[in-house]
C-alpha positions as CSV (number, residue, x, y, z in Angstrom):
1,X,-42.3,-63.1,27.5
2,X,-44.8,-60.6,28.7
3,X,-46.7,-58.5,26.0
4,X,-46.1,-54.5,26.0
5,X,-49.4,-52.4,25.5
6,X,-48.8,-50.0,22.9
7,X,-51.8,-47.9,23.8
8,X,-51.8,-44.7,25.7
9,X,-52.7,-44.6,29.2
10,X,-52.5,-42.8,32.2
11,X,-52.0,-44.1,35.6
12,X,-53.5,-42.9,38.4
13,X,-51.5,-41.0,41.1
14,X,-50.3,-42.9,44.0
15,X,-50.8,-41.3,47.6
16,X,-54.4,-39.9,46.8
17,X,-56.6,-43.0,46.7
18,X,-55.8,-43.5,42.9
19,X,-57.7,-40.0,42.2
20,X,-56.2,-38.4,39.0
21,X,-55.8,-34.6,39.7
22,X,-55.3,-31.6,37.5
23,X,-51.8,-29.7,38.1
24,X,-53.5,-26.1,39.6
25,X,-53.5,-22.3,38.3
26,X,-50.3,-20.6,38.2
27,X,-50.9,-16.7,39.0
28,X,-49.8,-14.7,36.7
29,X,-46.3,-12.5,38.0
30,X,-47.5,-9.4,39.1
31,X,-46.5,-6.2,37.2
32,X,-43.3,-4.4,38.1
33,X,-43.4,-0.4,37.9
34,X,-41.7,1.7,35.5
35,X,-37.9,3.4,36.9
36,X,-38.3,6.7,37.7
37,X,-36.7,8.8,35.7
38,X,-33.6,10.3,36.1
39,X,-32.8,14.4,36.3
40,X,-31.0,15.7,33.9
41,X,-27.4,16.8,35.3
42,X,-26.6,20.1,36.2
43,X,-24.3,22.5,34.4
44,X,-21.0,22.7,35.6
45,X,-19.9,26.4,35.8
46,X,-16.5,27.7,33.7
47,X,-13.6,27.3,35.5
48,X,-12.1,31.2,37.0
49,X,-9.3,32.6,35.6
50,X,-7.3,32.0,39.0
51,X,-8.2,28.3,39.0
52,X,-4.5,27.1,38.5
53,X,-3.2,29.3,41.4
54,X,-6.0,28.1,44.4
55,X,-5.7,24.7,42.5
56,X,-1.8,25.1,43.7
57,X,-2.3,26.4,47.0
58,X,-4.8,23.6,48.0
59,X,-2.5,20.9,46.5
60,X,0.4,19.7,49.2
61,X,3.5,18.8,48.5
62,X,4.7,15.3,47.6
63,X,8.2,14.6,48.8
64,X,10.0,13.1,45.9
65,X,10.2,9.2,45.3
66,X,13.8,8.0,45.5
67,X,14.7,6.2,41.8
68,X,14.3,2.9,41.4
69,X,17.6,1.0,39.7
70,X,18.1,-2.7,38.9
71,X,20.2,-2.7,42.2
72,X,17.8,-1.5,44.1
73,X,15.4,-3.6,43.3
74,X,18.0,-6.7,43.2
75,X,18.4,-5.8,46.6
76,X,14.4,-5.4,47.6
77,X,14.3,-8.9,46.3
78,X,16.9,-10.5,48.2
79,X,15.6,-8.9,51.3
80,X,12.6,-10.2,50.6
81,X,14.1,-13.5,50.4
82,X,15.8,-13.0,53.5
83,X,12.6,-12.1,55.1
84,X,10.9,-15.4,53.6
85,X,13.4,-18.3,54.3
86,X,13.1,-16.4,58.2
87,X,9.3,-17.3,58.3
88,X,10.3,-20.5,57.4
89,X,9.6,-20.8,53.6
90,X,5.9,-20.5,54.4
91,X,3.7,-18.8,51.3
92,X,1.1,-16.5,51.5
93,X,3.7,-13.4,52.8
94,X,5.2,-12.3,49.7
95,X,3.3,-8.4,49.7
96,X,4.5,-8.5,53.6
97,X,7.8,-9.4,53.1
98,X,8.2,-7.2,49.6
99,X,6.8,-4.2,51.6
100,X,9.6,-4.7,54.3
101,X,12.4,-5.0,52.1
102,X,11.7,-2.1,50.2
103,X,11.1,0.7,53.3
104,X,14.2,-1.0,54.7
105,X,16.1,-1.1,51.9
106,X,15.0,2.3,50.3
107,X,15.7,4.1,53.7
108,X,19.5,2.9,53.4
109,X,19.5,5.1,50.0
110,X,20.3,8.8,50.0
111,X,17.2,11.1,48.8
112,X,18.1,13.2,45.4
């Protein structure tokens, strides 16, 4: 059985002709610059007495969403379905064939 040497040693560095070498100088990181600071915001003016009415003129109209029932959306989903087993059961379509359904489906219905 070979003895172990409990003392402490090092051994040289293979590669450089058994020379032992000192690790070199890390530079210090450079230093990073302050932000630059920020300007304040400027104050927002008081809304004019006639806001609501040019508020109303610049808005346009929005045509009125046709109401959503259980049956409708029964029937969305088995279009859907319908659309789905057509691509041949393959995933990855569901938005696609959701989106179909429903303008189909939703242009069937009267508007209120």
């Amino acid at each position: 059985m070979a003895k172990i040497s409990k003392s402490k040693t090092t051994t040289p560095a293979k590669g450089n002709g058994g020379k032992v070498t000192q690790p070199k100088a890390v530079a210090a990181p450079k230093a990073v610059a302050a932000p630059k600071a920020i300007a304040a915001p400027k104050a927002i003016a008081a809304p004019k007495k006639d806001a609501p009415k040019a508020i109303a003129k610049a808005a346009p109209a929005v045509a009125a969403a046709p109401v959503e029932t259980r049956e409708t959306r029964d029937a969305i989903a088995r279009r859907a379905f319908e659309y789905f087993q057509a691509r041949g059961c393959q995933p990855g379509h569901e938005l696609e064939d959701w989106l179909m359904a429903e303008r189909e489906v939703l242009a069937k219905q009267p508007r209120q």
